[in-house]
C-alpha positions as CSV (number, residue, x, y, z in Angstrom):
1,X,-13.4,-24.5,-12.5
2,X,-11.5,-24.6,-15.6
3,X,-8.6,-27.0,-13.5
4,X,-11.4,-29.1,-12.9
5,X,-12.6,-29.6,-16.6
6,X,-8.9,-29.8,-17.5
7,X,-8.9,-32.8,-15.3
8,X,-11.6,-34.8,-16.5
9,X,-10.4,-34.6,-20.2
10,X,-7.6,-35.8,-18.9
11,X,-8.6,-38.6,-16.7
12,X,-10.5,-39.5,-19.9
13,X,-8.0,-39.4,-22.8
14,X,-5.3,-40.8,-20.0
15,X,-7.1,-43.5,-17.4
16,X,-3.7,-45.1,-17.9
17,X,-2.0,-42.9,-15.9
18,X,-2.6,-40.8,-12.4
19,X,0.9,-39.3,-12.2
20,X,-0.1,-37.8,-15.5
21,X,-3.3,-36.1,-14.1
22,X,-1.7,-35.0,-11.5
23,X,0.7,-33.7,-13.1
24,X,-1.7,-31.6,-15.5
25,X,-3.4,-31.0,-12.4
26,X,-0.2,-28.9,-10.9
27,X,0.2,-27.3,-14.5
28,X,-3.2,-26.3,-15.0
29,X,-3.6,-24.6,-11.2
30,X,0.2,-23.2,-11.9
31,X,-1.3,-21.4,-14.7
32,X,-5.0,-20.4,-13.2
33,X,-2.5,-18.9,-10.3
34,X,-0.5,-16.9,-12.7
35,X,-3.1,-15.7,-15.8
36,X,-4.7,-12.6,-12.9
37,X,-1.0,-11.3,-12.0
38,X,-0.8,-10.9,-15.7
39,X,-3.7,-8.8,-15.2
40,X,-3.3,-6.7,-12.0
41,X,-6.3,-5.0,-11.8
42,X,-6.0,-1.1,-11.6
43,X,-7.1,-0.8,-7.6
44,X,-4.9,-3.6,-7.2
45,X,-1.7,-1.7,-8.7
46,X,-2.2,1.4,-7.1
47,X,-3.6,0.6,-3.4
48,X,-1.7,-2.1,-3.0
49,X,1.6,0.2,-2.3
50,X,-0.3,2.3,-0.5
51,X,-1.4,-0.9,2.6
52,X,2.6,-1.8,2.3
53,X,3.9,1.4,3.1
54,X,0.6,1.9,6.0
55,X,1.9,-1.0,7.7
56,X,5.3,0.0,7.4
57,X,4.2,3.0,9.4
58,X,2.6,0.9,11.8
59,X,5.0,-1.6,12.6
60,X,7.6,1.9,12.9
61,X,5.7,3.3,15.5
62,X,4.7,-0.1,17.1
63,X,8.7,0.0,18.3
64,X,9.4,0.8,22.0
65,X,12.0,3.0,22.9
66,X,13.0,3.9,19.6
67,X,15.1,7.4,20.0
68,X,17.0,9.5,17.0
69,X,20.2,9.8,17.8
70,X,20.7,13.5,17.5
71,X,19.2,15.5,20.8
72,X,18.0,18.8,19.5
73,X,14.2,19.9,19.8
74,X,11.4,18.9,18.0
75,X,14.0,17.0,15.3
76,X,11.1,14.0,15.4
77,X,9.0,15.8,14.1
78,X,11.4,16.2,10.7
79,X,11.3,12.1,11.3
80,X,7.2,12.3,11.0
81,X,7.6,14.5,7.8
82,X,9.9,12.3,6.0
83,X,7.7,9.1,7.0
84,X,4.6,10.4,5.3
85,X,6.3,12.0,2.2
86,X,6.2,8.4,0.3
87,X,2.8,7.7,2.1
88,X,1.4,11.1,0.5
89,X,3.1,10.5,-3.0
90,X,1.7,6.7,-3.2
91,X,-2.2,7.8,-1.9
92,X,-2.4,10.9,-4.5
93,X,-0.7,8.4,-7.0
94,X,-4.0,6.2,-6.2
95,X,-6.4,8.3,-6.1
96,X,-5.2,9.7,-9.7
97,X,-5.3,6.5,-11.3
98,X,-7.7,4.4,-9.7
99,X,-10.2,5.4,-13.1
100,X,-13.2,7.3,-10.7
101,X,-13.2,11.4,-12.4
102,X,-14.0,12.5,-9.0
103,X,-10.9,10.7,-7.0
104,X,-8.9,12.4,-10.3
105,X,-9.7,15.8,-9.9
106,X,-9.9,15.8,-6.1
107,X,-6.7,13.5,-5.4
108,X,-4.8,16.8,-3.4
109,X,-7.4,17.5,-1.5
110,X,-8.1,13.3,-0.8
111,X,-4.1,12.6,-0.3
112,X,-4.1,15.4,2.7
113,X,-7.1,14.2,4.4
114,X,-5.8,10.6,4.0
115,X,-2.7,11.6,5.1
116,X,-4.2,13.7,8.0
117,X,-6.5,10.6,9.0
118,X,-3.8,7.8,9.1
119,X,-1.4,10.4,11.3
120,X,-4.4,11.0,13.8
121,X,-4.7,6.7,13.8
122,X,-1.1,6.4,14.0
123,X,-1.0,9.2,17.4
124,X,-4.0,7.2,18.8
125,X,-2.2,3.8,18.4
126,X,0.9,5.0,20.0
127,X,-1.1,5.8,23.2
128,X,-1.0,2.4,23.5
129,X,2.8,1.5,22.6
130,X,5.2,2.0,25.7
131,X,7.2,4.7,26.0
132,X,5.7,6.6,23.1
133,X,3.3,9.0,23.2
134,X,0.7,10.7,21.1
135,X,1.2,14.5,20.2
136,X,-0.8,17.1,17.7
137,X,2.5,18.5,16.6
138,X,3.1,15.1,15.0
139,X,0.0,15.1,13.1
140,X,0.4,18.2,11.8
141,X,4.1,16.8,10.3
142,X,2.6,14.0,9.2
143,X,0.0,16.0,7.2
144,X,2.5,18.2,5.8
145,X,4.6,15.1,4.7
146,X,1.3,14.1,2.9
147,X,1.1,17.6,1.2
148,X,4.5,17.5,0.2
149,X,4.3,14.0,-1.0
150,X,0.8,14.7,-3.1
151,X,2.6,18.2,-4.3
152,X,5.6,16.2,-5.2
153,X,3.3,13.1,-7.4
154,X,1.5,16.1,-8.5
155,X,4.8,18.3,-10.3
156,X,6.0,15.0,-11.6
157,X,2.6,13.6,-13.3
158,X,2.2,17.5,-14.8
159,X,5.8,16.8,-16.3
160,X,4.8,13.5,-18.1
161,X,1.7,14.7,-20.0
């Protein structure tokens, strides 16, 4: 809208000239393109991370074959716990700041269930990857990797106050 205005002062002022409307045309949507990164909204800020990181998770257990190099039992499962630490830290960090008192009191409680939620999704789309497989043992270390995460945000947010 306002690149559109901008335009037709200029074709005005400058009927002369094309290149120069287009030119102010580039500007103008340059600027329109830049003035809301200036101001990230706060779901924006904080939920973003939180889809980057879920799709990292996704595309990690979208891999075939993928195999830890060390052979001693149930070591994967220390794998699934150190994948969901970040994921635990960035959903309490968003449900904490995303402004709703509810999500701020609550964010522990919301980061596990997330956490527990995207590792029963996870499981259920590896059914379908070859040569992985789903297990309950995994869900339960990815929910503790969301507790520790969300315990983790949660000592270092007391700290700042």
């Amino acid at each position: 809208m306002l690149v559109q205005i901008v335009v037709q002062i200029v074709r005005r002022q400058n009927s002369f000239s094309d290149n120069l409307v287009l030119a102010d045309f580039y500007c103008f949507s340059a600027l329109e393109w830049l003035l809301p990164i200036m101001n990230i909204p706060k779901f924006i800020r904080f939920w973003f991370p939180v889809c980057i990181y879920s799709g990292i998770i996704f595309y990690a257990s979208s891999l075939q074959g993928v195999d830890i190099p060390v052979h001693v039992s149930n070591i994967d499962k220390f794998a699934h716990v150190f994948e969901y630490i970040p994921f635990g830290f960035l959903v309490a960090r968003a449900f904490f700041n995303t402004g709703d008192l509810f999500c701020k009191k609550n964010f522990m409680i919301l980061s596990i269930i997330c956490s527990f939620l995207y590792g029963v999704s996870d499981e259920y789309h590896q059914l379908f990857v070859v040569t992985r497989d789903a297990s309950i043992l995994d869900i339960l270390a990815d929910t503790l990797g969301g507790i520790i995460g969300g315990t983790v945000f949660s000592i270092i947010n007391s700290r700042t106050k």
